[in-house]
C-alpha positions in Angstrom: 136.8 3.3 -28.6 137.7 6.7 -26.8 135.1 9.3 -28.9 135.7 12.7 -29.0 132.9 14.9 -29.2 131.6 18.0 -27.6 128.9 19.1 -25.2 126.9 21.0 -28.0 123.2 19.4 -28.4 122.2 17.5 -25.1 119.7 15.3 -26.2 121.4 14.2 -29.0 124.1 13.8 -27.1 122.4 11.6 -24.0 121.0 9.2 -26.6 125.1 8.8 -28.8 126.4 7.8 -25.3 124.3 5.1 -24.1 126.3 3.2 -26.5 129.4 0.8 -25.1 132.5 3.3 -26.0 134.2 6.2 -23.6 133.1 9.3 -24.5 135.7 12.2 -24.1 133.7 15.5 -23.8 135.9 18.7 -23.2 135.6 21.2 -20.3 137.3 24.0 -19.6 137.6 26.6 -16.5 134.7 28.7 -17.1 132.4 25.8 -18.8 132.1 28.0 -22.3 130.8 26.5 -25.2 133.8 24.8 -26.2 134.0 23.7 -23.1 130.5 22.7 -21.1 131.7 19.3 -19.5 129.3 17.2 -18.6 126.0 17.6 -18.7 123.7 19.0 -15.5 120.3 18.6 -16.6 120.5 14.8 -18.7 121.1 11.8 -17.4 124.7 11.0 -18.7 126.5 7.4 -18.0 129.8 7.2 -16.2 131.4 6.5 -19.4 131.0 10.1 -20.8 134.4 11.4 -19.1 135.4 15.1 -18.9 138.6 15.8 -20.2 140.9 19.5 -20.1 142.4 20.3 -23.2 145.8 20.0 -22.0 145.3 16.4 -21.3 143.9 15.3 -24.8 147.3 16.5 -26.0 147.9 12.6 -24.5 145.1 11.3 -24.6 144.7 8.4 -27.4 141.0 9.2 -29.4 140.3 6.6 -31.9 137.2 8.8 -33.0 136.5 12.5 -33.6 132.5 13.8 -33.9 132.7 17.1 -35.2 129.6 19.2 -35.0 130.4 23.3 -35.5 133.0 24.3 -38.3 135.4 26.0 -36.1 135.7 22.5 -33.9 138.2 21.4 -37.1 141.4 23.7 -35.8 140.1 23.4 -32.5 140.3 19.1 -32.4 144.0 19.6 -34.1 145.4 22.3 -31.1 143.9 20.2 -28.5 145.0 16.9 -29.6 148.5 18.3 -30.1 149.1 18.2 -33.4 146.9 15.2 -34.8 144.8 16.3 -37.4 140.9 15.1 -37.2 140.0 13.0 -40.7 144.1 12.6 -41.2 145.8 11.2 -38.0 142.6 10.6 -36.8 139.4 8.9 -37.7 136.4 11.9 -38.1 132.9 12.5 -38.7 131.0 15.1 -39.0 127.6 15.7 -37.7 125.2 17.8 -38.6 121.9 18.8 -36.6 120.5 21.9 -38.2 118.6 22.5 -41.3 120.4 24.8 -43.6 119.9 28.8 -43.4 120.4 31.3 -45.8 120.6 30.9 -49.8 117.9 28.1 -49.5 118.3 25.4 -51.3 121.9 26.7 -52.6 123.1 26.8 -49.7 126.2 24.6 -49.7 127.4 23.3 -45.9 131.2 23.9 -44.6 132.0 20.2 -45.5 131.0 20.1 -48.9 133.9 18.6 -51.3 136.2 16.7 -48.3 137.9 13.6 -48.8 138.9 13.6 -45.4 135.5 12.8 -43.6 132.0 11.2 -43.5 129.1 14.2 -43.4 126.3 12.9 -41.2 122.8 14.0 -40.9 120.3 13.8 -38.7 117.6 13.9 -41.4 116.9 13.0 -45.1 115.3 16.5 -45.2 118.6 18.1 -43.7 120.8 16.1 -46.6 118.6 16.8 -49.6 118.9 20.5 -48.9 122.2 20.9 -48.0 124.5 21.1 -51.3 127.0 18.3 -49.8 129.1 18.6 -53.0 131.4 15.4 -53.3 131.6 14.8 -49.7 130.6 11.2 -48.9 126.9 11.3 -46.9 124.9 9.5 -44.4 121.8 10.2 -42.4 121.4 8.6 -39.2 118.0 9.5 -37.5 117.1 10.4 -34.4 117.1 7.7 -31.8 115.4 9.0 -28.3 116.6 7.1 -24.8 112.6 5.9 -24.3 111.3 8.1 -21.4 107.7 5.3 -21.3 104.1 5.7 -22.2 103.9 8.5 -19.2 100.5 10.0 -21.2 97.7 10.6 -19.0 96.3 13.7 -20.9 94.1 14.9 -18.0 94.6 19.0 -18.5 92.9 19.9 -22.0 96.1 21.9 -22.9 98.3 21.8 -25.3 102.2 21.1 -24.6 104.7 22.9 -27.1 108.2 22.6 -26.5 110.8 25.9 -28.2 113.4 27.4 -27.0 113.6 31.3 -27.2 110.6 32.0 -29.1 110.3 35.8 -29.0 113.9 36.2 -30.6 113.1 32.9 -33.2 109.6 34.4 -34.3 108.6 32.5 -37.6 111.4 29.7 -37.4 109.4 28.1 -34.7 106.0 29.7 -35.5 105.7 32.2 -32.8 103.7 34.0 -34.7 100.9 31.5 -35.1 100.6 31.0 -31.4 97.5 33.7 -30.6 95.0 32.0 -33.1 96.4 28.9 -31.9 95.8 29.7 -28.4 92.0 30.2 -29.5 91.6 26.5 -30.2 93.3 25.2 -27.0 94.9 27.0 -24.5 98.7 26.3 -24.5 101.8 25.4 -22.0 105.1 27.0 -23.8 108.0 25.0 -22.6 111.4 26.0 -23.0 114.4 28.3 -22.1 113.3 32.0 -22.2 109.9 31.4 -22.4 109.0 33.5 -19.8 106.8 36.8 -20.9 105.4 35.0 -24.1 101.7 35.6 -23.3 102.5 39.9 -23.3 104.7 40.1 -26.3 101.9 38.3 -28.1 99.5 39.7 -26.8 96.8 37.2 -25.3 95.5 36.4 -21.8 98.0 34.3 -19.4 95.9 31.5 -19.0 96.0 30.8 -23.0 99.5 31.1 -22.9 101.3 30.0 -20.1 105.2 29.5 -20.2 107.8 27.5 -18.2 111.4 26.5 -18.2 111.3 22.9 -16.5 114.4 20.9 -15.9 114.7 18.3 -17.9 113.7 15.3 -15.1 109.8 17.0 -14.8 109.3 18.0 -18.5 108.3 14.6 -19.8 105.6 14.1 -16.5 104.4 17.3 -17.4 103.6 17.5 -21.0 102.7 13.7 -20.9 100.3 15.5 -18.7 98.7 17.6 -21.3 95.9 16.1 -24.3 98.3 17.0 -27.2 101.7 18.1 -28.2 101.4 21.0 -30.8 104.5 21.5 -33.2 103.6 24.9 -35.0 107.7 25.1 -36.1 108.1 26.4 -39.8 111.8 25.5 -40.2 114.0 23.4 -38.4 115.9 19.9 -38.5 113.4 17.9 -36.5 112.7 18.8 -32.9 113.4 15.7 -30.6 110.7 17.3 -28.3 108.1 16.1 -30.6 109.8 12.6 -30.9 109.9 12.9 -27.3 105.9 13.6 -27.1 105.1 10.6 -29.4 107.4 8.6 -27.5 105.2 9.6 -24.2 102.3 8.7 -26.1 101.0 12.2 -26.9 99.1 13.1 -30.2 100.8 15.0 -32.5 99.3 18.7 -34.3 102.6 20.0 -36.5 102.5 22.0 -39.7 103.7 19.6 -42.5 107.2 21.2 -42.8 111.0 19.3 -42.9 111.0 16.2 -41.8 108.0 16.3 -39.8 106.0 14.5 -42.7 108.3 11.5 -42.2 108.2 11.2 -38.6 104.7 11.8 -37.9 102.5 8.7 -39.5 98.8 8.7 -40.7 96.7 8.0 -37.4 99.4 9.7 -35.2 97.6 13.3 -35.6 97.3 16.0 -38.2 99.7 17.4 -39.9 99.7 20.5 -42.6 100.9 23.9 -43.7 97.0 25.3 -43.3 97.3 27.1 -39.6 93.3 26.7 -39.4 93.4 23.1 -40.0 95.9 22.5 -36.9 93.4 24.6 -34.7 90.8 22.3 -35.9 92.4 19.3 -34.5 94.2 20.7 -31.5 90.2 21.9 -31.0 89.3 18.1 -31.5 91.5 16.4 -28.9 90.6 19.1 -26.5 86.8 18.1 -26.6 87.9 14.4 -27.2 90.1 12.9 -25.0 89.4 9.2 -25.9 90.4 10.1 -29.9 93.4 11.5 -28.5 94.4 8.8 -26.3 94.3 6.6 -29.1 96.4 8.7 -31.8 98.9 9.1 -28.9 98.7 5.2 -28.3 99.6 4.8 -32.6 102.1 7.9 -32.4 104.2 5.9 -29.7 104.0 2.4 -31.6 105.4 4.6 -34.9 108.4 6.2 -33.0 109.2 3.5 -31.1 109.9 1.4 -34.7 111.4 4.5 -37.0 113.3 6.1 -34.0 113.8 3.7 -31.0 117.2 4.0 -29.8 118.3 0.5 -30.2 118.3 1.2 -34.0 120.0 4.5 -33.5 123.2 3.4 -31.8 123.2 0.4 -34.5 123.5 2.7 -37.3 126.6 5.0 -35.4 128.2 1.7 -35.4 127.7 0.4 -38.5 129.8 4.3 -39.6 132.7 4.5 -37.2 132.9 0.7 -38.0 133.7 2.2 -41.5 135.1 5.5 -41.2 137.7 3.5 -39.0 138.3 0.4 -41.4 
C-alpha cells in the first residue's frame, strides 16, 4: 500500500514504518509542521518517501493516517480533491491523552461514520468521549534498541521534553525532593537551565538534549529510569527504558499501571514512596539489575514491535475491505 501519514510523533512514527508498505510523508519548502519530511534524528527505511504536496495531487494513496484535526481539509487539498474516509480509505490516530473538560471531554472524531478512531492506549480511549465513532487501541510497539543496561552511574535517567513550560503535566514540580533521593540526568528538548528554575545544585539536576543515536547508551547507563509524569498518554521513553533493561520508578497515573508489571519497579501517586525506591536502586545495584532484567522480559511480550505492526494490519486490512 502507499500510506499517507505525516511527520508528527517520530517515534511512533519509526516503529508504523518498519512495516512492508510505502510510506508517503509530506514535506514542504521550509520543512513546517505540515511539512517536516523525513526524519533527521530516527533511523527511517528507504520506504518512507517524501512527497510535495503538488505531487500527491497524482499520487495514488490506498491509506490515509490522520493524526491533528486540521490534517482532514488538508489530506482533501493535497490529494486534489479526494476526500480522506470517502474516496479514500482513513484512520485516525490519536496519541495524546485528552485536555480540558476531563472526562467530558469529547475528541474531534466523535460521531463519524467515515473513519476508524485509533488509540494508542486503553487509558486514552476510556477517557475520551468517542461518541458513535467505531474504536480501536493499538499499543505502543518500540523498534527494540537491546538490553544496553549497565547501570554503572547511581543516577537516575528521566526523559521530558520542555519541562519548565509543562510544569505539573510531567511532574516538574516534584523533581527537587526527587533529586534528594538520587541525583537526576533530565533528558530532553529545552532542558537546559532546569537545575536554576528549580532551584537545586547542578549536580542533582543535570540536563541534556542528546540526539536520538546516544540517548539509549546513555540512560541505559544510569541505575533507573524515573517517570514522575502526572498526565500524559504513555511516554515511549519509559517503554524505551524497560526495553534497555532499566528499572522503572513512575507515579501510578494513565496507562502507566498497565505497562509497568509487578517486579519491574514501583509504581504510585505517593511522591515519597518513589524517592524511597529511586533511593533503593541507588544503594542497590544488584536489585535493580534484576527489576530492569523483568521490566525488559514484560515489554518485550505486551509491546514488542512484531505485535505492533500485526495489529496496524489486522485495521487497514479492514478499514480497506
Amino acid at each position: 500500500m502507499n500510506i499517507l501519514l505525516w511527520h508528527v510523533h517520530g517515534s511512533w512514527t519509526t516503529a508504523f514504518v518498519q512495516g512492508p508498505h510505502t510510506y508517503l510523508v509530506p514535506v514542504t519548502p521550509d520543512r513546517g509542521p505540515d511539512g517536516l519530511g523525513r526524519a533527521r534524528t530516527f533511523t527511517w527505511p528507504d520506504s518512507v518517501r517524501e512527497v510535495t504536496p503538488e505531487r500527491l495531487r497524482e499520487t495514488p494513496v490506498d491509506l490515509v493516517v490522520l493524526q491533528r484535526p486540521h490534517e482532514w481539509e488538508l489530506a482533501e487539498r493535497w490529494l486534489g480533491g479526494r476526500r480522506p474516509g470517502r474516496d479514500v480509505p482513513a484512520v485516525y490516530l490519536e496519541h495524546n491523552a485528552p485536555d480540558g473538560d476531563v472526562p467530558g471531554t469529547r475528541h474531534p472524531c466523535a460521531g463519524r461514520d467515515d473513519v476508524t478512531l485509533v488509540h494508542v492506549t486503553h487509558f486514552n480511549r476510556l477517557f475520551w468521549d468517542n461518541g458513535s465513532t467505531r474504536t480501536e487501541v493499538i499499543e505502543h510497539g518500540i523498534v527494540d534498541p537491546g538490553h544496553l543496561y549497565t547501570g554503572r552511574l547511581p543516577r537516575a535517567a528521566v526523559v521530558v521534553n520542555e519541562p519548565v513550560r509543562r510544569g505539573r503535566y510531567t511532574g516538574t514540580d516534584l523533581l527537587p525532593a526527587l533529586s534528594e533521593a538520587a541525583p537526576l540526568d533530565v533528558f530532553g528538548m529545552r532542558t537546559e537551565g532546569l537545575a536554576r528554575h528549580l532551584g537545586v545544585p547542578e549536580d542533582r539536576c543535570r540536563s541534556a538534549d542528546l540526539p536520538q543515536g546516544e540517548l539509549h547508551a546513555a540512560m541505559a547507563e544510569r541505575r533507573l529510569y524515573l517517570h514522575p509524569i502526572r498526565w500524559t498518554s504513555l511516554g515511549l521513553s519509559l517503554l524505551e527504558a524497560m526495553h534497555l533493561g532499566m528499572p522503572v520508578v513512575a507515579l501510578a497515573t494513565t496507562e502507566a499501571v498497565e505497562a509497568v508489571p509487578a517486579g519491574a519497579g514501583t509504581l504510585s501517586t505517593r511522591p515519597e514512596v518513589l524517592a524511597r525506591a529511586a533511593r533503593a536502586y541507588v544503594h542497590e545495584p544488584e536489585a535493580a539489575a534484576e527489576d530492569g532484567a523483568r521490566a525488559r522480559q514484560a515489554v518485550l511480550e505486551r509491546y514488542g514491535l512484531k505485535r505492533f505492526l500485526d495489529d496496524w494490519e489486522r485495521v487497514m486490512t479492514e478499514v480497506r475491505s
